[in-house]
C-alpha positions in Angstrom: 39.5 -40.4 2.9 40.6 -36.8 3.2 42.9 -34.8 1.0 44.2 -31.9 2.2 46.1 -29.3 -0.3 49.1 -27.9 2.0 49.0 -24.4 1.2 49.7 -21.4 3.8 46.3 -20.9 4.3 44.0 -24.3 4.5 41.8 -24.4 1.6 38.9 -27.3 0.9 40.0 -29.2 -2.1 37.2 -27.7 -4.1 38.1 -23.9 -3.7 41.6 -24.9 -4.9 40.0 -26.8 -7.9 38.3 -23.9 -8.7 40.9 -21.2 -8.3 43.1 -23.6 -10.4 40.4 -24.6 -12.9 40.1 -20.2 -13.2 43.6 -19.4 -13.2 44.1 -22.0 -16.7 41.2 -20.8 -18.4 41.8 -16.9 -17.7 45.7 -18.0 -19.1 44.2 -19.9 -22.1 42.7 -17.1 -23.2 44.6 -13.8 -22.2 48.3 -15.1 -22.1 50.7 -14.8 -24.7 53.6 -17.2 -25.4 54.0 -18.7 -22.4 55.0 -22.2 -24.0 52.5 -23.7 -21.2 50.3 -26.2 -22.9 47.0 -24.5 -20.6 44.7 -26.5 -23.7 46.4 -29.4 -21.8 45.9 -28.7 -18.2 41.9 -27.5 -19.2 41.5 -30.8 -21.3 42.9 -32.7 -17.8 40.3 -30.8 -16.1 37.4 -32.0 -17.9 38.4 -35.6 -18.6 39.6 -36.3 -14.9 35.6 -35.3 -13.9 34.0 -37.5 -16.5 36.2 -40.1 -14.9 34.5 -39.5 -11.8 31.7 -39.7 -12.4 32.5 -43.0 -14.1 34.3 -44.6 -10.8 31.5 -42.9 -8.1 28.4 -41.3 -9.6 26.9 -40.1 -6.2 30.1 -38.9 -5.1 31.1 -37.2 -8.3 27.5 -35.4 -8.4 27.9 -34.4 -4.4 31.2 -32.7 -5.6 29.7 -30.8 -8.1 27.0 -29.7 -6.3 29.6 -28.1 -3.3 31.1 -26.7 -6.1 28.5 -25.1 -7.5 27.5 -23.8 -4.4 31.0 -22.4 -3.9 31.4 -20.8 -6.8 27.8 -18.9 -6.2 29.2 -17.8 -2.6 32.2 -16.4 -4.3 30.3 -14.5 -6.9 27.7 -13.2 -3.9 30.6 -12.2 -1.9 32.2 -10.5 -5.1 29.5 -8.5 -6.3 27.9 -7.3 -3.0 31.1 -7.1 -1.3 31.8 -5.0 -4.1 35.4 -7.1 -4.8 34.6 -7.4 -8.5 
């Protein structure tokens, strides 16, 4: 099974996660008034990945781990890249 996130540019479903999973909690905390429920969207976060790990524990652990490994390219490529 494949999902693909149709986007301009193709993105792996994890970097999207994670750029979506950023953009909520940088608006939870910074925004003002937006009448967005972000507590919502954050709380959907979390409780669709304890469901994952409930349906497929191997595969829910091999996700994190690619995301974790994602996230530290993105931070390596950010702070000696000197993007951040």
């Amino acid at each position: 099974l494949t999902i693909n996130f149709i986007m301009f540019i193709p993105l792996p479903s994890v970097l999207v996660g994670l750029i979506i999973t950023a953009v909520e909690v940088s608006a939870f905390l910074y925004s003002v008034e937006t009448y967005v429920a972000h507590d919502a969207h954050l709380a959907g976060f979390l409780l669709g990945g304890i469901s994952s790990f409930i349906v497929d524990w191997e595969r829910a652990v091999k996700g994190v781990l690619i995301a974790a490994i994602v996230l530290v390219g993105i931070y390596l490529i950010g702070v000696y890249g000197n993007l951040f």
